[in-house]
C-alpha positions as CSV (number, residue, x, y, z in Angstrom):
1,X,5.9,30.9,-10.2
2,X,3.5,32.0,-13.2
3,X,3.0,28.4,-14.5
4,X,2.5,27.0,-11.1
5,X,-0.1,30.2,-10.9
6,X,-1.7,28.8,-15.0
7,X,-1.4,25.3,-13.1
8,X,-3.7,26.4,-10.5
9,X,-6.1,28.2,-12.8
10,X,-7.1,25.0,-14.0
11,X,-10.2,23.6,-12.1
12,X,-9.2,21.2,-10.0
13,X,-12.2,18.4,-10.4
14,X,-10.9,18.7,-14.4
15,X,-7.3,17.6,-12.4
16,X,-9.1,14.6,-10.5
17,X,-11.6,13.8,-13.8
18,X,-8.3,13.6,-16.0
19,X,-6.2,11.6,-13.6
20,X,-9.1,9.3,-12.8
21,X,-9.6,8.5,-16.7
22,X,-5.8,8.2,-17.2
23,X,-4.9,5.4,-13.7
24,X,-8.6,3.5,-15.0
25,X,-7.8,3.2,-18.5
26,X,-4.1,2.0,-17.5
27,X,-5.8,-0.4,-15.4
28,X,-8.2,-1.9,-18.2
29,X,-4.7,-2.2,-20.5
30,X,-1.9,-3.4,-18.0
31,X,-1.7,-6.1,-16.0
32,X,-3.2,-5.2,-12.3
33,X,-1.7,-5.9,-8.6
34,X,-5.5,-7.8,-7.5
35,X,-7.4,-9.3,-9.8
36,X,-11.1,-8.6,-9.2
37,X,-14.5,-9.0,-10.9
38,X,-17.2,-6.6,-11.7
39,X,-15.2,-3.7,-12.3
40,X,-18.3,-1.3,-13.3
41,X,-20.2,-2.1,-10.3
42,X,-17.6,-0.9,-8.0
43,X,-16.6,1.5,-10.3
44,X,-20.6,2.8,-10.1
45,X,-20.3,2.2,-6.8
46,X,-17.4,4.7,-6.3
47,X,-19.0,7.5,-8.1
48,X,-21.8,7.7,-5.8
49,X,-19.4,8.0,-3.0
50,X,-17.7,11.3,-5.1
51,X,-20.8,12.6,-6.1
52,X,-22.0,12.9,-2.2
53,X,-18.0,14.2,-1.5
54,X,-18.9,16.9,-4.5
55,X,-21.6,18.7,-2.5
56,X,-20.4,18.3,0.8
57,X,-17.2,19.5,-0.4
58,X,-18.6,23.0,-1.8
59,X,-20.0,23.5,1.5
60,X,-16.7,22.9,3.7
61,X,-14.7,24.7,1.3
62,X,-16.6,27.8,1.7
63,X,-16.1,27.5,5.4
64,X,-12.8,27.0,4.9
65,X,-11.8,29.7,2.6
66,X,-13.5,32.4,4.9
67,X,-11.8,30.5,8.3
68,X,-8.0,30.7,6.5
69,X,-8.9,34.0,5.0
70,X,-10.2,35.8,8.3
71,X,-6.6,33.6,10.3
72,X,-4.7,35.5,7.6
73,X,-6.2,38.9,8.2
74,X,-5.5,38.4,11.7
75,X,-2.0,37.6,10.8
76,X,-2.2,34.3,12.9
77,X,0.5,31.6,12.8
78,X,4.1,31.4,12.4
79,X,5.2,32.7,8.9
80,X,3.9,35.8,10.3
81,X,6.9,36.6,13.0
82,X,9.0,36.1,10.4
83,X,9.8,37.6,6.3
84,X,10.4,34.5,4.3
85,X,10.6,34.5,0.3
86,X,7.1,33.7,-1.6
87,X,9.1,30.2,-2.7
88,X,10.4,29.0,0.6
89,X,6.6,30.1,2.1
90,X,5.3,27.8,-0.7
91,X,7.4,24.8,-0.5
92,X,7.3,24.7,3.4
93,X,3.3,24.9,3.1
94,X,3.4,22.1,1.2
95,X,5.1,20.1,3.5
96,X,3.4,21.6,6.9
97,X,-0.5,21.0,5.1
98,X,1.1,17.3,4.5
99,X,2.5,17.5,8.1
100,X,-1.0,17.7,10.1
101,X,-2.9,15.6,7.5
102,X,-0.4,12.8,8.7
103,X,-1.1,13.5,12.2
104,X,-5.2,13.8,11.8
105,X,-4.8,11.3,9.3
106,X,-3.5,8.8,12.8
107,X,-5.5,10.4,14.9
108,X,-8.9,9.1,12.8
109,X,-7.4,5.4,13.6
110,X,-7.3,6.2,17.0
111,X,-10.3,8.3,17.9
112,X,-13.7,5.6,17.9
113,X,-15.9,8.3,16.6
114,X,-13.5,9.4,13.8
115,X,-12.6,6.1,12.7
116,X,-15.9,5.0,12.6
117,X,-15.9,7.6,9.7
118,X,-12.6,7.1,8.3
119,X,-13.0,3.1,8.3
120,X,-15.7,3.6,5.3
121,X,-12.7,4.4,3.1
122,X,-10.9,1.2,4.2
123,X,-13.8,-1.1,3.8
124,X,-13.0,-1.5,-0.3
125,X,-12.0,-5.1,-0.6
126,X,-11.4,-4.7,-4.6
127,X,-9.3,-1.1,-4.6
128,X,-8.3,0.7,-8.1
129,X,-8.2,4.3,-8.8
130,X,-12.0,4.8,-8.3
131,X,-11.2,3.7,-4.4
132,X,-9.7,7.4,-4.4
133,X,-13.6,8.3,-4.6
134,X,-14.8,6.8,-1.7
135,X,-15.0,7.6,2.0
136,X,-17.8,9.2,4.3
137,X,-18.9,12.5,4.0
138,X,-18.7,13.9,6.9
139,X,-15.1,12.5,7.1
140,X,-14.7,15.4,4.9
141,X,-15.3,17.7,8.4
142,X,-12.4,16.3,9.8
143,X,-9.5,16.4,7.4
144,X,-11.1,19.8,6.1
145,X,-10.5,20.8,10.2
146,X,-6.8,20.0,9.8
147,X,-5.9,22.1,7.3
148,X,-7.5,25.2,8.8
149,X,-5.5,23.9,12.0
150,X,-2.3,24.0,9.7
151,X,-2.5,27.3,8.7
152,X,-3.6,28.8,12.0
153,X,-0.4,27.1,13.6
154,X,2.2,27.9,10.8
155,X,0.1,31.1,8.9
156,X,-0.5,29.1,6.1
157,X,-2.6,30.7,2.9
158,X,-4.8,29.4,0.8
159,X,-2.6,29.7,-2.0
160,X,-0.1,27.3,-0.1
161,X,-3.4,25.1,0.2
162,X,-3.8,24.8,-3.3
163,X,-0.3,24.0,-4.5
164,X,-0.5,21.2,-1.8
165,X,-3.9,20.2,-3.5
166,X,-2.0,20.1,-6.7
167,X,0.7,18.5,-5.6
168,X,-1.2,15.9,-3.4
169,X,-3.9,14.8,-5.7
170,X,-1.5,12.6,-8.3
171,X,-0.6,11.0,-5.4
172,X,-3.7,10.1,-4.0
173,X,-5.0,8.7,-7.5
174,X,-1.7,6.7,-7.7
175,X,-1.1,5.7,-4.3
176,X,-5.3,3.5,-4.9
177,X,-4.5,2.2,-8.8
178,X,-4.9,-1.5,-9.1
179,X,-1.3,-1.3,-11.1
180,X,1.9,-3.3,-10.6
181,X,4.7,-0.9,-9.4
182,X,8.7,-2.0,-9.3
183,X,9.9,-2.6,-5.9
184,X,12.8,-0.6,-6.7
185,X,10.6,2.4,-6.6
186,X,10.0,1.7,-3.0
187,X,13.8,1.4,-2.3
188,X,14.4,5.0,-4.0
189,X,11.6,7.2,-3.9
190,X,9.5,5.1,-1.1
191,X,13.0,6.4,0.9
192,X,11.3,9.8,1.6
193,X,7.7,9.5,-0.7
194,X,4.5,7.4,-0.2
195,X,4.7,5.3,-3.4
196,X,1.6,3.0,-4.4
197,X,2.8,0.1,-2.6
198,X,3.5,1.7,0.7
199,X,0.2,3.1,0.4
200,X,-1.6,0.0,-0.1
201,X,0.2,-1.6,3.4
202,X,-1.9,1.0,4.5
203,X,-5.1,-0.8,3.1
204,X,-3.9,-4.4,4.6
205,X,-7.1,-6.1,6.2
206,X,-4.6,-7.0,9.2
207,X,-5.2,-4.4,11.6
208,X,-1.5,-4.3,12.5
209,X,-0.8,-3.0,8.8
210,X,-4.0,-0.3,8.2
211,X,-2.7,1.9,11.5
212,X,0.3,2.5,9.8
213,X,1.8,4.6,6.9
214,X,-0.7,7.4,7.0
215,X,1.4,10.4,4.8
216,X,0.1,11.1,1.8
217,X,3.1,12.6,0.3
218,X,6.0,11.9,2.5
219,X,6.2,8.4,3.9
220,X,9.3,10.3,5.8
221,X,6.8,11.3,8.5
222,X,6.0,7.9,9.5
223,X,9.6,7.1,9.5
224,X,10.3,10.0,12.0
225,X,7.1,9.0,14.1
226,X,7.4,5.6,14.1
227,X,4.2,4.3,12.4
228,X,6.4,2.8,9.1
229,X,5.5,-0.6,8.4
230,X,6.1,-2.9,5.5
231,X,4.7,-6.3,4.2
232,X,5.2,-7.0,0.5
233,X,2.7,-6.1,-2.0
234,X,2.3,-9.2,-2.9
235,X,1.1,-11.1,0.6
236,X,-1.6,-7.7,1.0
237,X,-5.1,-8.9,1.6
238,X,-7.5,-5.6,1.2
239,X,-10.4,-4.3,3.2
240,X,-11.3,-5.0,7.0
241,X,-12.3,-8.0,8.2
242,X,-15.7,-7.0,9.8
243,X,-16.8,-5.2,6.4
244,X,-15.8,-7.9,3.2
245,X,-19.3,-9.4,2.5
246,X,-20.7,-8.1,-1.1
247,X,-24.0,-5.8,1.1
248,X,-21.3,-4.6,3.1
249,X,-19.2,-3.6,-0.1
250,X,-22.4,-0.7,-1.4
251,X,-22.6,2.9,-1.2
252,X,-25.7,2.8,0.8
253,X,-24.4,0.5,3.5
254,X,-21.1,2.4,3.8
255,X,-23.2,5.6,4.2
256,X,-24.6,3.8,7.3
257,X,-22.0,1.7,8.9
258,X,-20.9,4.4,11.4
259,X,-24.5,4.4,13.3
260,X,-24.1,0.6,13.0
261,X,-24.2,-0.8,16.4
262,X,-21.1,-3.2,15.9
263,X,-20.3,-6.1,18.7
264,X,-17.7,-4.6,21.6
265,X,-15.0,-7.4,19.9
266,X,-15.5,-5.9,16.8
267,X,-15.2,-2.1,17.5
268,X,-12.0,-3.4,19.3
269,X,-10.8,-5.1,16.6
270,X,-11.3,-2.1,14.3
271,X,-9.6,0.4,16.6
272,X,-6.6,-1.6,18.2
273,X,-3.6,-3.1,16.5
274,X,-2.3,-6.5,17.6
275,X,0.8,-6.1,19.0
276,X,3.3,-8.2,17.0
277,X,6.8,-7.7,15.2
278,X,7.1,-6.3,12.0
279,X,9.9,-6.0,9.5
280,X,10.4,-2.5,8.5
């Protein structure tokens, strides 16, 4: 418990600055999954996006540290009808914070307003560990929501918060590198975690394949809930079909394109899967 406390002492953008340098060097050395040009452009490109998460960020995790802090106080949620061990409380936090990220995670497909948000993340047509960087900021409202509705349901603390930060930010970095991963790690891990490739099914420009696989850590929650798909790395075309021209590929446009007025086919398209089979 006192190195996962040092681990935690750590600042955590140093975490995301060091993984971000380690998955985009590996991806200048070793041979990539898609092959794309003007990898400094998009990689500007994706800074801009952080830089706006940065600020926004500071401002939603105040709220959220006095929201969980005041729930706690209150002694609000499950783990406080019952005496559990500091570990257990720890481990099962981890898993419950991934839990109702999974579920607000599918509810932003669902949800028009949300998605409108949420689809600025899937609109990279050239993905690699900087694509970790970029979504809406006000997105940042909404997935900062769930975790304060985690730990009112299950009396989670914001210790539990920030191992499941620790835990969950690897993956995310992983989960958007432009690397080549074994298939074998798919058929072992990929049994119970999200592993790179699952993840990018997730990215497919097929509308079919983005509403699926939304667990960042366990891929065993769409398993249970029936949102699993799976299409081979290989035959995975990225970004959304109403988003891949270069203007629409910018920081600026992407901090726009929810208040664009999109045609009624297109909306449709964005928010409802076509209904066909799928092997699994």
């Amino acid at each position: 418990m006192q190195t996962l406390k040092s681990l935690l002492a750590i600042n955590s953008n140093y975490i995301a600055i060091a993984l971000m340098v380690l998955f985009y060097s590996l991806e200048q050395i070793l041979t990539t999954q898609f092959k794309f040009t003007k990898r400094p452009q998009h990689f500007f490109q994706s800074v801009l996006f952080q830089v706006t998460f940065y600020f926004v960020g500071i401002l939603w995790a105040t709220v959220t540290v006095f929201t969980i802090s005041w729930l706690n106080q209150k002694g609000v949620g499950l783990f406080y009808l019952v005496q559990v061990p500091l570990w257990f409380k720890v481990v099962m936090g981890v898993l419950l914070y991934d839990f109702i990220t999974y579920w607000f995670h599918r509810a932003a497909h669902r949800i028009p307003l949300i998605w409108r948000l949420h689809r600025v993340h899937h609109i990279d047509t050239s993905m690699d560990a900087s694509s970790n960087f970029r979504g809406h900021p006000l997105e940042f409202i909404w997935f900062g929501i769930s975790n304060i509705t985690a730990a009112a349901i299950f009396g989670l603390d914001l210790f539990g918060l920030s191992v499941y930060f620790l835990v969950a930010t690897p993956f995310f970095f992983m989960e958007h590198s432009n690397l080549k991963f074994p298939t074998w790690l798919d058929k072992t891990f990929g049994l119970v975690f999200t592993t790179p490739n699952l993840h990018k099914i997730h990215h497919e420009q097929d509308q079919h394949y983005t509403d699926s696989n939304y667990a960042d850590i366990l891929i065993l929650w769409d398993k249970l809930f029936g949102s699993f798909k799976f299409k081979p790395v290989a035959e995975i075309k990225l970004g959304l079909k109403e988003f891949d021209t270069p203007k629409q590929q910018t920081y600026w446009y992407a901090m726009i394109s929810p208040f664009v007025k999109m045609k009624p086919r297109e909306i449709e398209a964005a928010v409802v899967p076509d209904k066909k089979e799928v092997a699994v």
